[in-house]
N, CA, C and O atoms as a GROMACS GRO file, in nm:
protein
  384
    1UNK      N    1   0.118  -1.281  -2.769
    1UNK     CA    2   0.117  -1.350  -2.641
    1UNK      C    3  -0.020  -1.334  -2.577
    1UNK      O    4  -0.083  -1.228  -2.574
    2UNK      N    5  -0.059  -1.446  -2.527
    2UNK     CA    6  -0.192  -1.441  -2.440
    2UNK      C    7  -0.223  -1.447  -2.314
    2UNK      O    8  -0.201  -1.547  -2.246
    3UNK      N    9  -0.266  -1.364  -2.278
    3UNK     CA   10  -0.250  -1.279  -2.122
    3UNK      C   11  -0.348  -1.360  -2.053
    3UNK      O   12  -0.463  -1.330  -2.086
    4UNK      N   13  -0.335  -1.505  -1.920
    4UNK     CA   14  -0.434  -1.575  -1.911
    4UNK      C   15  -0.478  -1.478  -1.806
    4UNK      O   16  -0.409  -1.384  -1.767
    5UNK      N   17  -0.651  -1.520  -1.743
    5UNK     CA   18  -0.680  -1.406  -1.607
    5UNK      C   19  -0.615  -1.479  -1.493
    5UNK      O   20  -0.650  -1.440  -1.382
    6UNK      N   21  -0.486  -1.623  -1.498
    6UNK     CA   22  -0.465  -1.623  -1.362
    6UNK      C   23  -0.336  -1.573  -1.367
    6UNK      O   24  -0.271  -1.574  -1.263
    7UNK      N   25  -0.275  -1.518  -1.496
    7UNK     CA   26  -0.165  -1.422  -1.492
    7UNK      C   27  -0.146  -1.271  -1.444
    7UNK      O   28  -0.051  -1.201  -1.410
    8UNK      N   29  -0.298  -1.254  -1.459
    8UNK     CA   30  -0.286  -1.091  -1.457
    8UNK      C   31  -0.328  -1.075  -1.288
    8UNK      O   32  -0.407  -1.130  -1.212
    9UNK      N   33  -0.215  -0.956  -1.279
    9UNK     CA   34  -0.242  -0.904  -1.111
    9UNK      C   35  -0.209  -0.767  -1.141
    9UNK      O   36  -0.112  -0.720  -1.202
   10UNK      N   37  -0.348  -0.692  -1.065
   10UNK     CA   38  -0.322  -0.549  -1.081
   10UNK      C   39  -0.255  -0.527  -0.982
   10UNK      O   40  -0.191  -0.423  -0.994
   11UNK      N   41  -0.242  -0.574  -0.899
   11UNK     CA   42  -0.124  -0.489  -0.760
   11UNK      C   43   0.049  -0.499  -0.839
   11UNK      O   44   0.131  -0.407  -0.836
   12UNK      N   45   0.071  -0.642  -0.909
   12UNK     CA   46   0.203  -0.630  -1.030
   12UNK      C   47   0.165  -0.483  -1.087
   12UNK      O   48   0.224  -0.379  -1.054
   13UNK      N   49   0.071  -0.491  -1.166
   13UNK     CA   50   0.056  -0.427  -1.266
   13UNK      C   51   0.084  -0.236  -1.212
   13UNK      O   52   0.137  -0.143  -1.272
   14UNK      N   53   0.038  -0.243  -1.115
   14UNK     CA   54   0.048  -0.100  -1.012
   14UNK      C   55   0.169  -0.055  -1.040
   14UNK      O   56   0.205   0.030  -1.122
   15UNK      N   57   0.246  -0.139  -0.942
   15UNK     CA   58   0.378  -0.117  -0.937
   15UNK      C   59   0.444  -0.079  -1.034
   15UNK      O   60   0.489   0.033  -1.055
   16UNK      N   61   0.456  -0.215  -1.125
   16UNK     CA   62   0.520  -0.215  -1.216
   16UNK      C   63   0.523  -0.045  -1.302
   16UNK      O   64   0.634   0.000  -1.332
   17UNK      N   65   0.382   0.048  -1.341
   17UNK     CA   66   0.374   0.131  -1.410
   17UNK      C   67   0.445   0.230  -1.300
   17UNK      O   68   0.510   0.323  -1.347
   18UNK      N   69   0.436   0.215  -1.124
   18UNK     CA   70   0.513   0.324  -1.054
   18UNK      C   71   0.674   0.310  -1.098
   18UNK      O   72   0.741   0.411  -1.117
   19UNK      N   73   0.722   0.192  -1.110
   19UNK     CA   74   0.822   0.199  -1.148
   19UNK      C   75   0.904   0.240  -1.248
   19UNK      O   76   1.020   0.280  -1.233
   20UNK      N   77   0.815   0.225  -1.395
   20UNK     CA   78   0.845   0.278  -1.486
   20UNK      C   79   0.863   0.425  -1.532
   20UNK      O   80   0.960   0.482  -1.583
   21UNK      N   81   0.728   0.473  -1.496
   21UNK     CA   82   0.706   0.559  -1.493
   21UNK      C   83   0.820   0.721  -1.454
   21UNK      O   84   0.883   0.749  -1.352
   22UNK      N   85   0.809   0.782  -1.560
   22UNK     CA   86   0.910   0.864  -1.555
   22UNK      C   87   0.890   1.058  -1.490
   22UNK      O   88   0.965   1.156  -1.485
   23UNK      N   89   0.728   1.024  -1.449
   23UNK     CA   90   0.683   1.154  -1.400
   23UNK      C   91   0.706   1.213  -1.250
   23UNK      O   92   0.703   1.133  -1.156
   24UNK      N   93   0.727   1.334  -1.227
   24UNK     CA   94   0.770   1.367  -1.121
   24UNK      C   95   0.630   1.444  -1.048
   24UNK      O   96   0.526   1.469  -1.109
   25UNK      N   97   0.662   1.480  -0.872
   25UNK     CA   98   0.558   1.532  -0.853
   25UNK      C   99   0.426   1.475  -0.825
   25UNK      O  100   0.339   1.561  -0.813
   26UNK      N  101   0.390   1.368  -0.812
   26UNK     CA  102   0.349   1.281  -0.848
   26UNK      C  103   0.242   1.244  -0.724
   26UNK      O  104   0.273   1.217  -0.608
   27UNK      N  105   0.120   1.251  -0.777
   27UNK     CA  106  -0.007   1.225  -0.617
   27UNK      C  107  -0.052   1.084  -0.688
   27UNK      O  108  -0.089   1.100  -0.804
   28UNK      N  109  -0.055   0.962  -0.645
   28UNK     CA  110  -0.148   0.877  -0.700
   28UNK      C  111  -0.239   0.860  -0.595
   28UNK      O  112  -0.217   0.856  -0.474
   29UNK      N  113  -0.373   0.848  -0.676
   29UNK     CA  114  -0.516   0.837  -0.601
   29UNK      C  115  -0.554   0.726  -0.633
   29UNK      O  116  -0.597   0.723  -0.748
   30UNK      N  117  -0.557   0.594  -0.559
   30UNK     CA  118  -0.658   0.492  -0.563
   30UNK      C  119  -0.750   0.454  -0.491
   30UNK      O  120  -0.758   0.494  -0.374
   31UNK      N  121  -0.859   0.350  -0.557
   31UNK     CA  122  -0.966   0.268  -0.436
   31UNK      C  123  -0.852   0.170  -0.355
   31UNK      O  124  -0.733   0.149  -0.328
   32UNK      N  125  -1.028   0.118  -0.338
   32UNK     CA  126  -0.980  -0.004  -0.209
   32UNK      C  127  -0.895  -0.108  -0.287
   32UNK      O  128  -0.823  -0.192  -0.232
   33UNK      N  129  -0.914  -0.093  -0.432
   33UNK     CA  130  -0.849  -0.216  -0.453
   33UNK      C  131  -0.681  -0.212  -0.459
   33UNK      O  132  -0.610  -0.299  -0.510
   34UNK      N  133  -0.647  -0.123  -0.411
   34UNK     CA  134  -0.507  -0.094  -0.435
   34UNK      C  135  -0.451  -0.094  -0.313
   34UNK      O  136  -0.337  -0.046  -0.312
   35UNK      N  137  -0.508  -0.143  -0.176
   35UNK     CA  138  -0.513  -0.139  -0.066
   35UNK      C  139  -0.398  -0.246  -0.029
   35UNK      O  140  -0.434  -0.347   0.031
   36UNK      N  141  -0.231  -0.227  -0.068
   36UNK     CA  142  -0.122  -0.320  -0.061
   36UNK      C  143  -0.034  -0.288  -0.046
   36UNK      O  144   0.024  -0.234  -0.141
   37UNK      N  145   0.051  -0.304   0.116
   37UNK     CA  146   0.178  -0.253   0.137
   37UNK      C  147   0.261  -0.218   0.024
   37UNK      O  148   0.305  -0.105   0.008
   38UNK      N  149   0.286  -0.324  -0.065
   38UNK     CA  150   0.390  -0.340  -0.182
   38UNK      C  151   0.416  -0.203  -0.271
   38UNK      O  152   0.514  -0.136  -0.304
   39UNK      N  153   0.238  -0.199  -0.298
   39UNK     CA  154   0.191  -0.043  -0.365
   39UNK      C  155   0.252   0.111  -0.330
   39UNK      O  156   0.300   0.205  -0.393
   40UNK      N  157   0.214   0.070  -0.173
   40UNK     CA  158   0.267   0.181  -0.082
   40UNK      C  159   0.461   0.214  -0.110
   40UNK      O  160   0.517   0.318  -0.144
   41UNK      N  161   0.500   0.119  -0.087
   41UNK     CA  162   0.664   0.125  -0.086
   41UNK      C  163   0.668   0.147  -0.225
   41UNK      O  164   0.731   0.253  -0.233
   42UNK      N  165   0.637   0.109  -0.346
   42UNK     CA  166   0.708   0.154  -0.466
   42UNK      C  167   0.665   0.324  -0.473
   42UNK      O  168   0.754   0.406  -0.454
   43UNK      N  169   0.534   0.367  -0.500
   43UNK     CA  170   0.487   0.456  -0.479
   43UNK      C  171   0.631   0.582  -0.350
   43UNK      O  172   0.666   0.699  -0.367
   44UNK      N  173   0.656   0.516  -0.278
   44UNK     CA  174   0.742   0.609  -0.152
   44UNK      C  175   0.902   0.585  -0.173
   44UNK      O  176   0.976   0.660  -0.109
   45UNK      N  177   0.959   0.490  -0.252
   45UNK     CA  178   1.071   0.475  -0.303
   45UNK      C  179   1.071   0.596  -0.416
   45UNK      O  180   1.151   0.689  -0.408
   46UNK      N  181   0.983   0.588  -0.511
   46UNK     CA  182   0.987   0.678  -0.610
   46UNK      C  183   0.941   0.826  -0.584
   46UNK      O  184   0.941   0.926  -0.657
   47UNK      N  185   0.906   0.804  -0.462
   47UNK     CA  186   0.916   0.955  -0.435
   47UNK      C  187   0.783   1.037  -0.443
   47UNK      O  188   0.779   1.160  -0.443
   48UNK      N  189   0.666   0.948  -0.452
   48UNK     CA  190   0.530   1.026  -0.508
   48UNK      C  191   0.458   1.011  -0.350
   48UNK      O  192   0.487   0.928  -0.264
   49UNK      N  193   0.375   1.099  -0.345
   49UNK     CA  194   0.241   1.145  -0.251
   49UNK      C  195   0.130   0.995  -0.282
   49UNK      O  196   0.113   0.942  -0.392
   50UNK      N  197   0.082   0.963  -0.181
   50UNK     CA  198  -0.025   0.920  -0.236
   50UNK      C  199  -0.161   0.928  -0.158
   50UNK      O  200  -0.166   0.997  -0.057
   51UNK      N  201  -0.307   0.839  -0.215
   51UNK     CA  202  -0.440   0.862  -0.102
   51UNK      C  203  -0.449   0.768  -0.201
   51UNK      O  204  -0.439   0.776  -0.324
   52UNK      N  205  -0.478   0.645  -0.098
   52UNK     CA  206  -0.569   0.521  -0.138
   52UNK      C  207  -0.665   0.468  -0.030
   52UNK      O  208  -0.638   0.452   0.089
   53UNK      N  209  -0.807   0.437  -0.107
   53UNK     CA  210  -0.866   0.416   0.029
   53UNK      C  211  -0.831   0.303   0.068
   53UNK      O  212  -0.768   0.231  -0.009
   54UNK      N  213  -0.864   0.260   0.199
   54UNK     CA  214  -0.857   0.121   0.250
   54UNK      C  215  -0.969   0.066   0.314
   54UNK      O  216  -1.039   0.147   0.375
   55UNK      N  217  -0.998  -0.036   0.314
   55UNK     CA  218  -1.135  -0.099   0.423
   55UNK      C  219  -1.122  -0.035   0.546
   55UNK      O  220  -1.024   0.002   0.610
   56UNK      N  221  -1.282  -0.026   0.571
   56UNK     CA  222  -1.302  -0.012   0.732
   56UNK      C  223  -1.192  -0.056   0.855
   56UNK      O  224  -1.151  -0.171   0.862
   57UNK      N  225  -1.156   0.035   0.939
   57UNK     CA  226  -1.052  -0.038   1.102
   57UNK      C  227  -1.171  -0.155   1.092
   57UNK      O  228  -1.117  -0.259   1.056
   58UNK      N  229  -1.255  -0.165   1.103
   58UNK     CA  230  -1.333  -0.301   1.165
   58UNK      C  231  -1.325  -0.431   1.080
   58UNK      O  232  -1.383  -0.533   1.115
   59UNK      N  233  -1.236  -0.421   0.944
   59UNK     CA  234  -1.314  -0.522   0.855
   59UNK      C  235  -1.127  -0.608   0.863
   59UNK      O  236  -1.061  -0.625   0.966
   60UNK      N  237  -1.091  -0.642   0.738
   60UNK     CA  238  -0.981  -0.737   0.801
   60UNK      C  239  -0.865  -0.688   0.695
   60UNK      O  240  -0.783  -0.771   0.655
   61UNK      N  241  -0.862  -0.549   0.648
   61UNK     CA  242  -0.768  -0.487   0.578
   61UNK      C  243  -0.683  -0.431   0.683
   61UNK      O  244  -0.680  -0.446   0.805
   62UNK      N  245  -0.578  -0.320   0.554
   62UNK     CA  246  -0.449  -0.292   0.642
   62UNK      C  247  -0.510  -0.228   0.748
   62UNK      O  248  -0.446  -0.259   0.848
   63UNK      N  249  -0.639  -0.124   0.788
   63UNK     CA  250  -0.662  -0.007   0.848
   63UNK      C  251  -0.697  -0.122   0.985
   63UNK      O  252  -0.669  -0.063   1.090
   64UNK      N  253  -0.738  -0.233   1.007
   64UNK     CA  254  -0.726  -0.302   1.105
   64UNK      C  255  -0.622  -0.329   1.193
   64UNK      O  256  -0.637  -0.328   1.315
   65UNK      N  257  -0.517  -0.353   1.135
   65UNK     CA  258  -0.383  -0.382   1.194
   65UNK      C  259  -0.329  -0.271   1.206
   65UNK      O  260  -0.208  -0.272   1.180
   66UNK      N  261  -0.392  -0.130   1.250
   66UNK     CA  262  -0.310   0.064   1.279
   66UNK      C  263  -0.360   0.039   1.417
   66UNK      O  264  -0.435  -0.051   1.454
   67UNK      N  265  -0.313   0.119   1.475
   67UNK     CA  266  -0.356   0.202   1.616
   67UNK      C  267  -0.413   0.319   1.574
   67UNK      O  268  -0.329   0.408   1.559
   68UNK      N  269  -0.568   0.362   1.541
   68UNK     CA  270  -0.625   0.443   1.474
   68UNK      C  271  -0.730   0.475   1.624
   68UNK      O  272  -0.758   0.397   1.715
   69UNK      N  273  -0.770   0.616   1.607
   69UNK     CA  274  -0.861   0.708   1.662
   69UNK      C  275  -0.992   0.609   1.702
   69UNK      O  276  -1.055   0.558   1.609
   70UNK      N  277  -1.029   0.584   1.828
   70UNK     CA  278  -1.147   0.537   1.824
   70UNK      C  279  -1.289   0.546   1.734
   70UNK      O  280  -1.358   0.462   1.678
   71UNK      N  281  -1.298   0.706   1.749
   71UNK     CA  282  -1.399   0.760   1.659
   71UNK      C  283  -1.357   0.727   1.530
   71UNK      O  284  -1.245   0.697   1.489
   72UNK      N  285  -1.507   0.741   1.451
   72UNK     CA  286  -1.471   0.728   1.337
   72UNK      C  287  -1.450   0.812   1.222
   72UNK      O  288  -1.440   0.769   1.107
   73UNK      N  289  -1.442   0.951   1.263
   73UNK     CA  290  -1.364   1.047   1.191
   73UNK      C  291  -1.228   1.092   1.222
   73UNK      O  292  -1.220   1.124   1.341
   74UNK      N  293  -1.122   1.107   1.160
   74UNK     CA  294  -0.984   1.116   1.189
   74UNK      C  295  -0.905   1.191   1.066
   74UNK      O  296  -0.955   1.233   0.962
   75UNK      N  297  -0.808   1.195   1.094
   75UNK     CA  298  -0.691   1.269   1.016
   75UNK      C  299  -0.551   1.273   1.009
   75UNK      O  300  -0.493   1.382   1.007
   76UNK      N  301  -0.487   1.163   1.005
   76UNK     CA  302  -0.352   1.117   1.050
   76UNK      C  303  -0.281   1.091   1.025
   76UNK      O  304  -0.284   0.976   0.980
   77UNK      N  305  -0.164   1.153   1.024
   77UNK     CA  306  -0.066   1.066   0.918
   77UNK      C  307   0.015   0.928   0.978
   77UNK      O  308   0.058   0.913   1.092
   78UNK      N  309   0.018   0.873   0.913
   78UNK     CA  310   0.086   0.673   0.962
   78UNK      C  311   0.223   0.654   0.920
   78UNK      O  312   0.249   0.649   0.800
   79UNK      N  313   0.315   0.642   1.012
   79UNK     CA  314   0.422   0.586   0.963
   79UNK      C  315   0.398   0.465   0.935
   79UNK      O  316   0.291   0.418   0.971
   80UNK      N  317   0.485   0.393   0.870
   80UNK     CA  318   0.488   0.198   0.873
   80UNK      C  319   0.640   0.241   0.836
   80UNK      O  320   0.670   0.349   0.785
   81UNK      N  321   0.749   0.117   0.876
   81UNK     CA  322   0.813   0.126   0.792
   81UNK      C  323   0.829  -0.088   0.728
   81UNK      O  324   0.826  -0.190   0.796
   82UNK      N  325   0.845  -0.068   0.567
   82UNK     CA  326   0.833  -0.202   0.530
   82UNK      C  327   0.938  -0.239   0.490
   82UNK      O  328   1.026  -0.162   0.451
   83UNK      N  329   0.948  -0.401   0.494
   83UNK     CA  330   1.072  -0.479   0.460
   83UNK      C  331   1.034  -0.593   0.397
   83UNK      O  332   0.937  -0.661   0.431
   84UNK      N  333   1.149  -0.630   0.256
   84UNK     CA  334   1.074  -0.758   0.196
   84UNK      C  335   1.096  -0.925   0.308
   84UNK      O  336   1.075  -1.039   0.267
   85UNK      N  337   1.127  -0.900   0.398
   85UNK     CA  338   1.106  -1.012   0.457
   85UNK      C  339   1.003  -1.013   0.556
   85UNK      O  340   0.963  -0.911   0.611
   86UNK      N  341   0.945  -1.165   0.588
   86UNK     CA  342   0.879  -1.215   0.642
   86UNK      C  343   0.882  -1.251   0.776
   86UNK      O  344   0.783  -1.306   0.823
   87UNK      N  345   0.997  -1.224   0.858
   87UNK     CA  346   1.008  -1.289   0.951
   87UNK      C  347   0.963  -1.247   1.099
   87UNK      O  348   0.943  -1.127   1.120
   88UNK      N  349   0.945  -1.354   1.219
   88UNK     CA  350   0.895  -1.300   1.337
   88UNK      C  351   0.983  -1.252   1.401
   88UNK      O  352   0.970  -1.214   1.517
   89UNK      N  353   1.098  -1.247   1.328
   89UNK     CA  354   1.207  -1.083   1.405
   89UNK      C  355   1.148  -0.957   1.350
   89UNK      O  356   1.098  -0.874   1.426
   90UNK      N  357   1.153  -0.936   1.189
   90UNK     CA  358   1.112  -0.790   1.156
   90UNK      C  359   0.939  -0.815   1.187
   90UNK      O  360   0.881  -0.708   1.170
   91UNK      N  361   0.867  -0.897   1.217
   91UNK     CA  362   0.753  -0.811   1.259
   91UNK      C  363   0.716  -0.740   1.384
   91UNK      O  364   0.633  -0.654   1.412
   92UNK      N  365   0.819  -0.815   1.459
   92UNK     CA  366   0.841  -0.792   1.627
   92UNK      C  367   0.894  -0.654   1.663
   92UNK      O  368   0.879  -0.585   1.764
   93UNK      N  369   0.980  -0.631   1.515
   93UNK     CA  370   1.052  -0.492   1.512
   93UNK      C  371   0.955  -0.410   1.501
   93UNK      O  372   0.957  -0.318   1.583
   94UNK      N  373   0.850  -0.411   1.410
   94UNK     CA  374   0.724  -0.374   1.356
   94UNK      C  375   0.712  -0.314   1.232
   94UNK      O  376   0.639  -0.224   1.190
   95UNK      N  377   0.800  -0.381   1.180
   95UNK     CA  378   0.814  -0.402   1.020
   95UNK      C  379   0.656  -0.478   0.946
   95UNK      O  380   0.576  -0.553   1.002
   96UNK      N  381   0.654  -0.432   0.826
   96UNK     CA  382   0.510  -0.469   0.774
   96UNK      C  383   0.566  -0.531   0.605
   96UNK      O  384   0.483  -0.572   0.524
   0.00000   0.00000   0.00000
């Protein structure tokens, strides 16, 4: 089978191995490119720790849309809580 490049998505591909994946204990460390609610929830369903970076509060990633520390050194932990729907009820709730 031939894997085209508008098939392949590493944020699928993320998941997919959190899901499989049969290890416990579990810290995953990524870059920015892993910077995706979706990531986050499989990763916290299964039960693992994680540190991924994210873009700058100033630029137009998730760390934009937090209520984060003016300054720009900090230390915090973030709730979110996420839901697979879309709607302007659960975002109002403040669902992500």
């Amino acid at each position: 089978m031939k894997i085209l490049a508008s098939d392949y998505n590493e944020f699928r591909a993320c998941a997919t191995m959190i899901d499989k994946s049969k290890l416990e204990n579990v810290i995953l460390v990524a870059d920015r490119g892993y910077e995706n609610y979706n990531i986050f929830a499989h990763a916290i369903e299964k039960g693992w720790k994680f540190a991924i970076r994210v873009k700058d509060k100033n630029s137009n990633g998730i760390a934009s849309g937090l209520n984060l520390p003016p300054n720009d050194k900090f230390d915090i932990d973030i709730t979110q809580i996420f839901s697979r729907k879309n709607t302007k009820a659960t975002k109002n709730a403040g669902y992500k």
